[in-house]
N, CA, C and O atoms as CSV, one atom per row, in Angstrom:
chain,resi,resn,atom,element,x,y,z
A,1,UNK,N,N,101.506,88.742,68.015
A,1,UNK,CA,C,100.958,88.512,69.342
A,1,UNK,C,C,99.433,88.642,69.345
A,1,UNK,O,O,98.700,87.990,70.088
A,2,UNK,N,N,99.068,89.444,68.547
A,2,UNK,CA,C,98.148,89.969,68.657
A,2,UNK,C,C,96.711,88.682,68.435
A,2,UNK,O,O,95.665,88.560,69.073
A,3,UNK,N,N,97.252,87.911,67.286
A,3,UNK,CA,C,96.360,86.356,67.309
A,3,UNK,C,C,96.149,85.046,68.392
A,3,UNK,O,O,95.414,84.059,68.403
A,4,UNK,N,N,97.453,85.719,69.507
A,4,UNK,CA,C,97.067,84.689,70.658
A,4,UNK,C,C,96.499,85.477,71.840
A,4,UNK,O,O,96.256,84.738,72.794
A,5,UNK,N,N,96.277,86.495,72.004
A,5,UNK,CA,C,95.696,87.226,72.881
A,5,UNK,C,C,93.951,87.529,71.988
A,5,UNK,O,O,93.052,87.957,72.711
A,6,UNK,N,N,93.672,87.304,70.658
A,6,UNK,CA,C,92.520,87.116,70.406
A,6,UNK,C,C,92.004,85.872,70.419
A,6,UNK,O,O,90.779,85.763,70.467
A,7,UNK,N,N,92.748,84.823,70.383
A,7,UNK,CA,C,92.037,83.798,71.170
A,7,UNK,C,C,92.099,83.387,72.604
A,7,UNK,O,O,91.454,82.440,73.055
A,8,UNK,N,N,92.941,84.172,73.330
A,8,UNK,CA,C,92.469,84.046,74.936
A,8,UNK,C,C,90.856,84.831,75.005
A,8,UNK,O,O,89.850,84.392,75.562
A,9,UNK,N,N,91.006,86.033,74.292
A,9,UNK,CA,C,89.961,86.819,74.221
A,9,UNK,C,C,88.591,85.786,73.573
A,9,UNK,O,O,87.493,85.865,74.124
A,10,UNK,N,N,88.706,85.280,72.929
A,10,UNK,CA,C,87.429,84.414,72.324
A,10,UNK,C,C,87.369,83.551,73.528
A,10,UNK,O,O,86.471,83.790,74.335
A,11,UNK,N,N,88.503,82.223,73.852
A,11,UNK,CA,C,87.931,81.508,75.112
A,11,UNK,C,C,87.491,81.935,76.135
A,11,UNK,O,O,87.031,81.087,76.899
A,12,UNK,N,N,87.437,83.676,76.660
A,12,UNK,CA,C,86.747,83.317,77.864
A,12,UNK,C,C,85.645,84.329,77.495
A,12,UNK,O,O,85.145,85.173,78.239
A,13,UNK,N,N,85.360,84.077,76.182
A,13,UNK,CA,C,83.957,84.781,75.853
A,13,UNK,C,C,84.066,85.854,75.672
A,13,UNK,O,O,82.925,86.309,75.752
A,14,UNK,N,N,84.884,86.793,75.419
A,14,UNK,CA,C,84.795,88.257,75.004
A,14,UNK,C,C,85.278,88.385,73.562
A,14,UNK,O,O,86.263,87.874,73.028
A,15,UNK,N,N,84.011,89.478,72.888
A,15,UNK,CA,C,84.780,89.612,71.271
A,15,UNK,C,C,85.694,90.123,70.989
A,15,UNK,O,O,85.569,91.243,71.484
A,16,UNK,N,N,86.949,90.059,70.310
A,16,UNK,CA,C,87.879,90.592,70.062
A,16,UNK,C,C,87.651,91.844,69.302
A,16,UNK,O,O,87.871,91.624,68.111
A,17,UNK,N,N,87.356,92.862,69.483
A,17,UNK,CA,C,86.875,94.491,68.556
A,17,UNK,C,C,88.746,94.916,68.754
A,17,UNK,O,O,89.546,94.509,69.597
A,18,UNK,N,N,88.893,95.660,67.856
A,18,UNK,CA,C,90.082,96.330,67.711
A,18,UNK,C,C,90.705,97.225,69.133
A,18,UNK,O,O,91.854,97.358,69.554
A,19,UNK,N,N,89.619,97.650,69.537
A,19,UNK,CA,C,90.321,98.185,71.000
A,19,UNK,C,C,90.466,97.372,71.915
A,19,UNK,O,O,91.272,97.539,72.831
A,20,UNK,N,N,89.518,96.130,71.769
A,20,UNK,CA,C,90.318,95.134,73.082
A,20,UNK,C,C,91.666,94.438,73.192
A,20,UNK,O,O,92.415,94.308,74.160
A,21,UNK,N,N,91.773,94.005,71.860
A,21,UNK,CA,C,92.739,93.779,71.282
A,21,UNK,C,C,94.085,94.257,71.451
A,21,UNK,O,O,95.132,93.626,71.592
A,22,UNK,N,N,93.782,95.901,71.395
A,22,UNK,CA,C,94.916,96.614,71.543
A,22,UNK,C,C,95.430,96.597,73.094
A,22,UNK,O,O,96.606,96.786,73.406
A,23,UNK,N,N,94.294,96.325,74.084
A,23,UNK,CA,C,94.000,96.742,75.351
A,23,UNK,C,C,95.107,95.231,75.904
A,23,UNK,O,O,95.971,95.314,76.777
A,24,UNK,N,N,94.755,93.943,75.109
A,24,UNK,CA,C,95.030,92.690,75.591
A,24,UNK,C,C,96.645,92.734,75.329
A,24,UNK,O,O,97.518,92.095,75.917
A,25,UNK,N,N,96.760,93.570,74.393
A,25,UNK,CA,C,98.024,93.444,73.648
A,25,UNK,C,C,99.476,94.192,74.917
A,25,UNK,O,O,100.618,93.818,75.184
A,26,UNK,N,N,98.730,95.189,75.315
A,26,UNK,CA,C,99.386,96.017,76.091
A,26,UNK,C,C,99.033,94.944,77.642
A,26,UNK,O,O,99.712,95.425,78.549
A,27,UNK,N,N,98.713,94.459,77.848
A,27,UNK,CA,C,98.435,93.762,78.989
A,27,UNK,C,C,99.233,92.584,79.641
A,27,UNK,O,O,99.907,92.503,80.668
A,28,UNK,N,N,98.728,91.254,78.145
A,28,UNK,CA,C,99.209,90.104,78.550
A,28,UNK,C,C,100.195,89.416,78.179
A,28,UNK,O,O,100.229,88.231,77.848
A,29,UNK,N,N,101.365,90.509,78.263
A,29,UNK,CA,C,103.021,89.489,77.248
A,29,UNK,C,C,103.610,89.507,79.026
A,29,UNK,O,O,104.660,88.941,79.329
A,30,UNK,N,N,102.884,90.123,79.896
A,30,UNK,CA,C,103.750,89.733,81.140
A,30,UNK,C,C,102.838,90.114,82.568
A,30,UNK,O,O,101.887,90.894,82.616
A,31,UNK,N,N,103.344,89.432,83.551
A,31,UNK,CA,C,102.332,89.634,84.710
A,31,UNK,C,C,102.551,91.326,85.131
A,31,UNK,O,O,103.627,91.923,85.134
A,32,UNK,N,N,101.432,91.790,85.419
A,32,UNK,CA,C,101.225,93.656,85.721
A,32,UNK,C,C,100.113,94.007,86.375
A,32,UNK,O,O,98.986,93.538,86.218
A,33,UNK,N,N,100.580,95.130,87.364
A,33,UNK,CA,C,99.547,95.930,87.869
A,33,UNK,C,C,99.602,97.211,87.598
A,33,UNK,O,O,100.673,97.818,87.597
A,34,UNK,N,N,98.339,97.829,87.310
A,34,UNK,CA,C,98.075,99.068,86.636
A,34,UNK,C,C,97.296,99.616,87.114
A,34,UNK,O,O,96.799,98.935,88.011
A,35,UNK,N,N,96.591,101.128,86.960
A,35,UNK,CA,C,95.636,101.651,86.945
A,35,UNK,C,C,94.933,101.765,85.860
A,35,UNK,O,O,95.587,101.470,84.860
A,36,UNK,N,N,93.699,102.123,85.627
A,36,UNK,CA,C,92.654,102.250,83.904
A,36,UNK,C,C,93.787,103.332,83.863
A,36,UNK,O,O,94.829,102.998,83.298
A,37,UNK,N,N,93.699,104.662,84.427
A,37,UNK,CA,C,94.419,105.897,83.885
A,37,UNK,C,C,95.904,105.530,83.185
A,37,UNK,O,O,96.287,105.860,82.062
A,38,UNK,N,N,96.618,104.748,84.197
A,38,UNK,CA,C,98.416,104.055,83.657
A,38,UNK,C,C,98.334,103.593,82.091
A,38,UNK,O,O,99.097,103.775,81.142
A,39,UNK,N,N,97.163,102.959,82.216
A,39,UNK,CA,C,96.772,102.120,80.973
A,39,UNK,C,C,96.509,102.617,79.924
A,39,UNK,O,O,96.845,102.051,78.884
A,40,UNK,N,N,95.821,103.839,79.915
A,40,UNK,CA,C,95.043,104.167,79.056
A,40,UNK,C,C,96.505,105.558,78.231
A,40,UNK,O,O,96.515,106.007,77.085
A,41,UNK,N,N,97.665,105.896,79.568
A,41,UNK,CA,C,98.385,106.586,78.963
A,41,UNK,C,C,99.255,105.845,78.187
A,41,UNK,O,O,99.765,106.298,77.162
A,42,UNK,N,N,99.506,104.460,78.716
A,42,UNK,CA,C,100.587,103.932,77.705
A,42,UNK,C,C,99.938,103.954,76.133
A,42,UNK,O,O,100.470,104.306,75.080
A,43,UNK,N,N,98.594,103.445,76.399
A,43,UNK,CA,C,97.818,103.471,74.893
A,43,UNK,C,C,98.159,104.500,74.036
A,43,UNK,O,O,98.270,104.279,72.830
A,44,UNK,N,N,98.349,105.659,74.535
A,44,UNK,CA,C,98.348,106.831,74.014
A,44,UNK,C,C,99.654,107.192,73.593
A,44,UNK,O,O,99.837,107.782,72.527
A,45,UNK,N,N,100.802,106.796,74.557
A,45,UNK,CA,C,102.232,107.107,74.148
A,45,UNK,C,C,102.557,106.055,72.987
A,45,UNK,O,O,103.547,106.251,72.282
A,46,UNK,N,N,101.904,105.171,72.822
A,46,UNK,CA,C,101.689,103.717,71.884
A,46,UNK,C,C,101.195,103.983,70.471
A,46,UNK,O,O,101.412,103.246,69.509
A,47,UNK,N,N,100.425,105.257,70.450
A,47,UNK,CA,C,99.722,105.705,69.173
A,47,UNK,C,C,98.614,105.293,69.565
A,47,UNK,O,O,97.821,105.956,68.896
A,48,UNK,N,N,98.028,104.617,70.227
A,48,UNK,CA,C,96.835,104.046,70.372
A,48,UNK,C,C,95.566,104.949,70.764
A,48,UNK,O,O,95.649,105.047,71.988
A,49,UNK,N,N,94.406,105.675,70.325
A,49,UNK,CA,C,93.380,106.295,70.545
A,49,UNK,C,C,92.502,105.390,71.027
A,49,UNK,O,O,92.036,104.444,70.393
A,50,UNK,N,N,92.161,105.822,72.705
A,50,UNK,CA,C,91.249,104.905,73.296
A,50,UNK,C,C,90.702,105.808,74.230
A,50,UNK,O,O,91.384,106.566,74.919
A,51,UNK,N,N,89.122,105.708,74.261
A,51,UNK,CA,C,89.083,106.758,75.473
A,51,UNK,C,C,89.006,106.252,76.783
A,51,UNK,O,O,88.880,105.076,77.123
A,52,UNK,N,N,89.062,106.892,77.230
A,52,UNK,CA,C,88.837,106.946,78.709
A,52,UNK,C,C,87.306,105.537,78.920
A,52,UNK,O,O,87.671,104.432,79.322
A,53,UNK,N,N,86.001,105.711,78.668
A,53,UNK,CA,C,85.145,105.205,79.084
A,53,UNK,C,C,85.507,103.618,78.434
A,53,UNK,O,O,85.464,102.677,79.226
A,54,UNK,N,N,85.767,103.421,77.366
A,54,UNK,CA,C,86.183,102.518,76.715
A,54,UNK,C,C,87.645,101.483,77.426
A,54,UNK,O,O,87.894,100.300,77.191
A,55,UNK,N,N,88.252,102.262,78.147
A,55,UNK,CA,C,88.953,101.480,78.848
A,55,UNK,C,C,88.600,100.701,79.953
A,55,UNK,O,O,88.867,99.499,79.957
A,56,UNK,N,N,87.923,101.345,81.075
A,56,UNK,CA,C,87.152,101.137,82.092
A,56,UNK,C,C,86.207,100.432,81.637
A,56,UNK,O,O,86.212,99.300,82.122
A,57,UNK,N,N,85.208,100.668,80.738
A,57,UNK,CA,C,84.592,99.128,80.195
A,57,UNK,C,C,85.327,97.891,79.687
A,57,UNK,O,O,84.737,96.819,79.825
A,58,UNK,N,N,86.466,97.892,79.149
A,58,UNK,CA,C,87.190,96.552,78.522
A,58,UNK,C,C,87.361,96.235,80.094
A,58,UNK,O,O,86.967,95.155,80.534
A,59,UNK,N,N,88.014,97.295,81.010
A,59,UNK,CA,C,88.379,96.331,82.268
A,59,UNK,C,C,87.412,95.825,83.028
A,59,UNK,O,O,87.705,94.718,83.480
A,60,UNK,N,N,86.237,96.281,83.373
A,60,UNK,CA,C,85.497,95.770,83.647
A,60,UNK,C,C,84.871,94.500,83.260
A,60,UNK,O,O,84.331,93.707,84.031
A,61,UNK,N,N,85.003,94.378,81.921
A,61,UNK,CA,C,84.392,92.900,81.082
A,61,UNK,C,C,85.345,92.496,81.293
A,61,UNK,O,O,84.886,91.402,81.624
A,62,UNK,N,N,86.873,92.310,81.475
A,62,UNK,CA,C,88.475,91.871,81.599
A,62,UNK,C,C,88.205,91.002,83.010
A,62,UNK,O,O,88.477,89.826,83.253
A,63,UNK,N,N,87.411,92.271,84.053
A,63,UNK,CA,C,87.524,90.889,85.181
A,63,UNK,C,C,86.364,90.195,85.495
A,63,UNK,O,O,86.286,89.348,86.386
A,64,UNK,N,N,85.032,90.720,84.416
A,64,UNK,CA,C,83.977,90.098,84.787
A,64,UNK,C,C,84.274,88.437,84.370
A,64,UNK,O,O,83.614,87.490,84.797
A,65,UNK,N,N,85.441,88.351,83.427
A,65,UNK,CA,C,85.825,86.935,82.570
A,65,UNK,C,C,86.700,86.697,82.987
A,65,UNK,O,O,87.391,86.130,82.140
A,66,UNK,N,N,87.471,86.835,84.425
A,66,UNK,CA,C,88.382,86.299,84.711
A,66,UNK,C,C,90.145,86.533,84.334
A,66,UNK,O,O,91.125,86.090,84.934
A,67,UNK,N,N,90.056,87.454,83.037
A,67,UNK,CA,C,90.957,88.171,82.599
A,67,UNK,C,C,92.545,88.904,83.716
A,67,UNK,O,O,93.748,88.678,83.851
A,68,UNK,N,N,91.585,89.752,84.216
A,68,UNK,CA,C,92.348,90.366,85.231
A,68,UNK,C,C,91.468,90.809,86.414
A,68,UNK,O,O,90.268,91.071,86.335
A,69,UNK,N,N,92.267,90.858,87.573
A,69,UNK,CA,C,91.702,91.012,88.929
A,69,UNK,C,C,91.889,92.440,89.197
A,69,UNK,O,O,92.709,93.250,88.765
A,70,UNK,N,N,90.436,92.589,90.429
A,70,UNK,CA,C,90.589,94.218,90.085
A,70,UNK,C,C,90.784,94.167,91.963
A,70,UNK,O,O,90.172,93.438,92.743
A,71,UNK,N,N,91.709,95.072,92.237
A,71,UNK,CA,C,92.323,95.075,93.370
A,71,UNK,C,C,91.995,96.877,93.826
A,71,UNK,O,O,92.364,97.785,93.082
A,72,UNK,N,N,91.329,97.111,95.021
A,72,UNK,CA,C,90.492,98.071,95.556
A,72,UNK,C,C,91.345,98.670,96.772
A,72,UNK,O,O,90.923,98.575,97.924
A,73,UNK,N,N,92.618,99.319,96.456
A,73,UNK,CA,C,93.472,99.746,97.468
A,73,UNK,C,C,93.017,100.801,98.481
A,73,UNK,O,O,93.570,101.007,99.561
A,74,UNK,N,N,91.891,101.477,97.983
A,74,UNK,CA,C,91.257,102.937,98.679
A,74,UNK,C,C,90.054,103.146,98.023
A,74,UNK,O,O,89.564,102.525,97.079
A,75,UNK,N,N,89.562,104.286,98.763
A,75,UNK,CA,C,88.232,104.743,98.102
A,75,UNK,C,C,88.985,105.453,96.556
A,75,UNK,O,O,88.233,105.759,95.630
A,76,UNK,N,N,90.088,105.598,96.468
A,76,UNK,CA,C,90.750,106.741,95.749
A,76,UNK,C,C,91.459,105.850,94.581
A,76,UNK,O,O,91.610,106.360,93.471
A,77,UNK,N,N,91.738,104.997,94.744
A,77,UNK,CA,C,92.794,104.015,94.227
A,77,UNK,C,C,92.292,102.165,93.838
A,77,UNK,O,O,91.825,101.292,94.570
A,78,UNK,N,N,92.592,102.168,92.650
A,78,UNK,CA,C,92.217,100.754,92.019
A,78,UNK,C,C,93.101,100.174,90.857
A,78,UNK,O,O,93.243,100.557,89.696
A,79,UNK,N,N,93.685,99.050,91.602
A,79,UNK,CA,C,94.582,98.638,90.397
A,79,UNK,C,C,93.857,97.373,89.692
A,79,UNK,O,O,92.876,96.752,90.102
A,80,UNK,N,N,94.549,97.184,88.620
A,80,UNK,CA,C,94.094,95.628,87.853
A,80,UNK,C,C,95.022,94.859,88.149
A,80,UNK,O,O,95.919,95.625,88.504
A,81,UNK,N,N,95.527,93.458,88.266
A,81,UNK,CA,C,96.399,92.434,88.090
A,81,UNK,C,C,96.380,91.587,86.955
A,81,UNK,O,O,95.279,91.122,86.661
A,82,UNK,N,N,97.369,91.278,86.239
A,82,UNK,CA,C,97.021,90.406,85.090
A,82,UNK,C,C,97.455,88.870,85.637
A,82,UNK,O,O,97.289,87.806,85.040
A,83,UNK,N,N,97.902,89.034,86.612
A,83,UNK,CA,C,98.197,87.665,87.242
A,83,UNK,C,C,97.233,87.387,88.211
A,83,UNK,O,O,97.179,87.861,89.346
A,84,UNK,N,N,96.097,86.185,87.427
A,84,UNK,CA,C,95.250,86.250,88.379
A,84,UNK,C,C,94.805,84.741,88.899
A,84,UNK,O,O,93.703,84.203,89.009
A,85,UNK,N,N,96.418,84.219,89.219
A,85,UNK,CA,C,96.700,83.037,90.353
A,85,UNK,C,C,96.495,83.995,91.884
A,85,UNK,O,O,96.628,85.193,92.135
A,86,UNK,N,N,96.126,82.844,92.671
A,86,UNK,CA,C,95.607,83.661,93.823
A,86,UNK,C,C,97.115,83.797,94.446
A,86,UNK,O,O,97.971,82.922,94.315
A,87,UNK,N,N,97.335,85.225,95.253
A,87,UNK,CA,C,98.480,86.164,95.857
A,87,UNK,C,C,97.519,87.297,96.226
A,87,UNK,O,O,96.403,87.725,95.932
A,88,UNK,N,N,98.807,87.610,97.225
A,88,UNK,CA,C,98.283,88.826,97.966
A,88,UNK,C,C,99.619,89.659,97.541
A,88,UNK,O,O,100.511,89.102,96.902
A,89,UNK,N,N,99.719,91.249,97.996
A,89,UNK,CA,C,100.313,92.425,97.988
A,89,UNK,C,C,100.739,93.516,98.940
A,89,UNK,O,O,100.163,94.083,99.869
A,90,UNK,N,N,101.766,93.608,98.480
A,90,UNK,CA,C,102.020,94.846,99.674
A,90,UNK,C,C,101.869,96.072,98.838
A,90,UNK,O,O,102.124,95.979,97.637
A,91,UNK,N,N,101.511,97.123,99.303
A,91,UNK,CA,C,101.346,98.035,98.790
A,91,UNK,C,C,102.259,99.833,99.302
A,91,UNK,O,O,102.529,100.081,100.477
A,92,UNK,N,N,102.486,100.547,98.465
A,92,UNK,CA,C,103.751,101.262,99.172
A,92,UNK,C,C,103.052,102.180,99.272
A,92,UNK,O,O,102.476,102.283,98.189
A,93,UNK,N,N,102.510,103.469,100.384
A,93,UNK,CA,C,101.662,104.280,100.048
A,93,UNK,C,C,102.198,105.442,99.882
A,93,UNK,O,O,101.528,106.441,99.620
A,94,UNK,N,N,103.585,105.442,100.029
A,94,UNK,CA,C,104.283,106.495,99.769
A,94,UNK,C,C,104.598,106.626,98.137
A,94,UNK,O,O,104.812,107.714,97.602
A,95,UNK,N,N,104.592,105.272,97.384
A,95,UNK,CA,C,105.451,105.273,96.234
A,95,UNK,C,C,104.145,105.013,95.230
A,95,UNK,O,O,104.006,105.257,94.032
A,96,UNK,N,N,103.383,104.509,96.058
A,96,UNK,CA,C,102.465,103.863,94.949
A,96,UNK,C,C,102.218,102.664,94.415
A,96,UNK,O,O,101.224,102.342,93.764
A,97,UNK,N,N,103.649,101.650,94.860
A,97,UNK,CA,C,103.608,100.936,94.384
A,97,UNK,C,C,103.197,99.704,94.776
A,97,UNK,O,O,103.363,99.455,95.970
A,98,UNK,N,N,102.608,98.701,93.961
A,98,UNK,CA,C,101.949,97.257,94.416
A,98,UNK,C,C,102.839,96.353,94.028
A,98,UNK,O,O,103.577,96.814,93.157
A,99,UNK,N,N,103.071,95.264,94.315
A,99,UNK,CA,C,104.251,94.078,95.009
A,99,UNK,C,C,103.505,93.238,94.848
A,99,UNK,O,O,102.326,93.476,95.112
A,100,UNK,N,N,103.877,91.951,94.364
A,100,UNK,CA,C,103.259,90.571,94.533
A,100,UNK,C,C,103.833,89.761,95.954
A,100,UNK,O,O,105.000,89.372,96.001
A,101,UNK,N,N,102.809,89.542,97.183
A,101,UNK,CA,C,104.059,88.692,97.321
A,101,UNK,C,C,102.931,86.890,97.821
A,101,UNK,O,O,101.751,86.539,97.804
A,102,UNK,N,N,103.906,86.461,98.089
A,102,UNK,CA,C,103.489,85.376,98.138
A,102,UNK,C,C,101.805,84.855,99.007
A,102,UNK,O,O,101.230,85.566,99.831
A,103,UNK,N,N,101.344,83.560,98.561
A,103,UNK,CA,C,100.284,83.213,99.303
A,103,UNK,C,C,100.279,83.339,100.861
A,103,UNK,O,O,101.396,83.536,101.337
A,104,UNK,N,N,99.034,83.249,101.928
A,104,UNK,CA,C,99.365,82.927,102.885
A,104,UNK,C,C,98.852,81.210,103.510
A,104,UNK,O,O,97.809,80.614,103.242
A,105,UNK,N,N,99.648,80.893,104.123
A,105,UNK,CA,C,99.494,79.535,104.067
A,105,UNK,C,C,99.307,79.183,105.364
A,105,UNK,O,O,99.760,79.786,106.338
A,106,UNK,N,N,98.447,77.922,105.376
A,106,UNK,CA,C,96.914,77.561,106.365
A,106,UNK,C,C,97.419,77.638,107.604
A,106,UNK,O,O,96.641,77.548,108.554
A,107,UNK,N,N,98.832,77.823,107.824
A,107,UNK,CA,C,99.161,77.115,108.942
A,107,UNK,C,C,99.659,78.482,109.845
A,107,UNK,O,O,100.268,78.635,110.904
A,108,UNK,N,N,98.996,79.471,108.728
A,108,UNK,CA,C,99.527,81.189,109.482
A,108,UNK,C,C,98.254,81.666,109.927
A,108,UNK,O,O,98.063,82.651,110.639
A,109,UNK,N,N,97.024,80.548,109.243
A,109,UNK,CA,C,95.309,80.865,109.470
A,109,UNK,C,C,95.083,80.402,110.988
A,109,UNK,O,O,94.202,80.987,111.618
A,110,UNK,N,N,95.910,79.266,111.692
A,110,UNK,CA,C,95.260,79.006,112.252
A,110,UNK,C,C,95.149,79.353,113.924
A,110,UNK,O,O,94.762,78.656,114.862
A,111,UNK,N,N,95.752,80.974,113.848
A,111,UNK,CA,C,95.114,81.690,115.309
A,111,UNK,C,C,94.257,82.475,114.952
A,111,UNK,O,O,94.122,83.449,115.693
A,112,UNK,N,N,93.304,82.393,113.659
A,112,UNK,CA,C,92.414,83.300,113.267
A,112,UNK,C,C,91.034,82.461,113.828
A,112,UNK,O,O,90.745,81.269,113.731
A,113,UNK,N,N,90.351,83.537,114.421
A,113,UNK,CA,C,89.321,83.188,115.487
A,113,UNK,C,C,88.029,83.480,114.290
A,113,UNK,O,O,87.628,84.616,114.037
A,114,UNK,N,N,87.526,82.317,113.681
A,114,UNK,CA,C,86.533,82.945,112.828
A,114,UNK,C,C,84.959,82.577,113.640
A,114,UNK,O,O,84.956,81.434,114.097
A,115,UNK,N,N,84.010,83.147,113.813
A,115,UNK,CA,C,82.523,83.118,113.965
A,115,UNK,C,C,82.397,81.368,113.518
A,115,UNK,O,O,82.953,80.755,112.606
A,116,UNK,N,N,81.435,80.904,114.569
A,116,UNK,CA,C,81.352,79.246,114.557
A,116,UNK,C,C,80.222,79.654,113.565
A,116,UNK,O,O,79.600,80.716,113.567
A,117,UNK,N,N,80.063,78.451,112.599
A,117,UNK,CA,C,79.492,77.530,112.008
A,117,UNK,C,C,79.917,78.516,110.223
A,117,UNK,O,O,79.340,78.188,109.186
A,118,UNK,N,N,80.512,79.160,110.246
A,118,UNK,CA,C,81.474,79.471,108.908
A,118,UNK,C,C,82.918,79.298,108.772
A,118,UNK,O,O,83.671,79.451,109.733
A,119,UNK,N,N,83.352,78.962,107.523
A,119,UNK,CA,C,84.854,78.536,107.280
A,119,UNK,C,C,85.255,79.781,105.921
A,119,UNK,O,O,84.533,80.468,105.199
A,120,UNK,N,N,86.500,79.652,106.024
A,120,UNK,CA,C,87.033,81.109,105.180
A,120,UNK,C,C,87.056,80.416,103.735
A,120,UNK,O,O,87.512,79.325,103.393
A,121,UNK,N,N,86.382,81.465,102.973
A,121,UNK,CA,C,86.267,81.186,101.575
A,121,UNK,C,C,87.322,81.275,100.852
A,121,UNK,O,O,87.751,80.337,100.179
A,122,UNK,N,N,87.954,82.646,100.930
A,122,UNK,CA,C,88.858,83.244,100.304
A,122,UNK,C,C,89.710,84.139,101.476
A,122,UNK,O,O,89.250,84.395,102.589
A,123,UNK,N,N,91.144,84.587,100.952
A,123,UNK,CA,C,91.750,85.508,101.825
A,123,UNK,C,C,92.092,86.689,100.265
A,123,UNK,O,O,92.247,86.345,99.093
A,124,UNK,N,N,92.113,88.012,100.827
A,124,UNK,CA,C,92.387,89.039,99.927
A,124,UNK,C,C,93.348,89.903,100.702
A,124,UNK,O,O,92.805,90.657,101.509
A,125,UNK,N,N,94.598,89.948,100.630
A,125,UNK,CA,C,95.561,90.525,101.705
A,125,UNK,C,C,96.159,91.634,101.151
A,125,UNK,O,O,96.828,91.456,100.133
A,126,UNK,N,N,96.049,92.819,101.640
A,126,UNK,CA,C,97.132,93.821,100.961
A,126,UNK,C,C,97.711,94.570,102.421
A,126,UNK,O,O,96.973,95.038,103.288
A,127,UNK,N,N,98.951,94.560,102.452
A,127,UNK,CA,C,99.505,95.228,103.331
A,127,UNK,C,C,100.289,96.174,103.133
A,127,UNK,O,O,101.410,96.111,102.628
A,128,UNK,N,N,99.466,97.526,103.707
A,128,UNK,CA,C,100.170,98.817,103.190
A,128,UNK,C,C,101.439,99.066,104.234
A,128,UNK,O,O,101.468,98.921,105.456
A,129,UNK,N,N,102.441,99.479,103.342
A,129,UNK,CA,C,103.598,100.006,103.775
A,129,UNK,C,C,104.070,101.958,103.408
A,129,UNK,O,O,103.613,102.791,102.625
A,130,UNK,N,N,105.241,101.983,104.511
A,130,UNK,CA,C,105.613,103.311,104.712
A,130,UNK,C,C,107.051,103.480,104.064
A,130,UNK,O,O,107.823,102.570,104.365
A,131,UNK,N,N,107.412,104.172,103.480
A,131,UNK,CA,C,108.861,104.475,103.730
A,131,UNK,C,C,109.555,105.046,105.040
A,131,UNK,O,O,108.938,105.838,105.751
A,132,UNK,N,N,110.558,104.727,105.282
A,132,UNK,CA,C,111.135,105.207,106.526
A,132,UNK,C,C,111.614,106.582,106.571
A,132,UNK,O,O,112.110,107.030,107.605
């Protein structure tokens, strides 16, 4: 695996060094949301020695290239997405957990009252949920 995730890593411009590698490896065999910390423990239960700063930099260069999307749930809380077709999320704040769910589509935009002479660029949707 490890030779097709170093050439995703070369096409979108990042060098393949042995820890990204390892980082891409654990990442992209399936769509996921994580935290750096989630991430950095699987590395570790993996055999993998990675530190801490070294992770948070691969992710950072990860979404400066389009890699993975970095999703800003709280001042407290930040996940990555490796699926980074546009979707929005629900988010569980009891469980923790983030949900893919589907796009929202134009025709749910259009009682949204936006400020005249701008049109919506992008939508970024996360809707937090409760347990009952």
């Amino acid at each position: 695996m490890t030779s097709t995730h170093a050439l995703k890593l070369k096409n979108s411009g990042v060098y393949p060094t042995a820890q990204r590698l390892a980082i891409a490896d654990m990442l992209f065999d399936r769509h996921q949301h994580f935290t750096a910390d989630s991430l950095q423990e699987a590395l570790i239960f993996n055999g993998i020695k990675v530190s801490k700063a070294t992770v948070y930099n691969t992710l950072k260069l990860f979404v400066e290239k389009g890699l993975v999307n970095e999703l800003v749930i709280d001042s407290q809380k930040c996940f990555y997405d490796t699926n980074t077709s546009h979707h929005h999320h629900f988010y569980n704040i009891d469980t923790g957990e983030l949900t893919d769910i589907e796009s929202i589509t134009p025709k749910m935009l259009e009682s949204l009252s936006i400020p005249e002479g701008t049109t919506i660029d992008n939508i970024d949707l996360v809707v937090r949920l409760r347990n009952h």
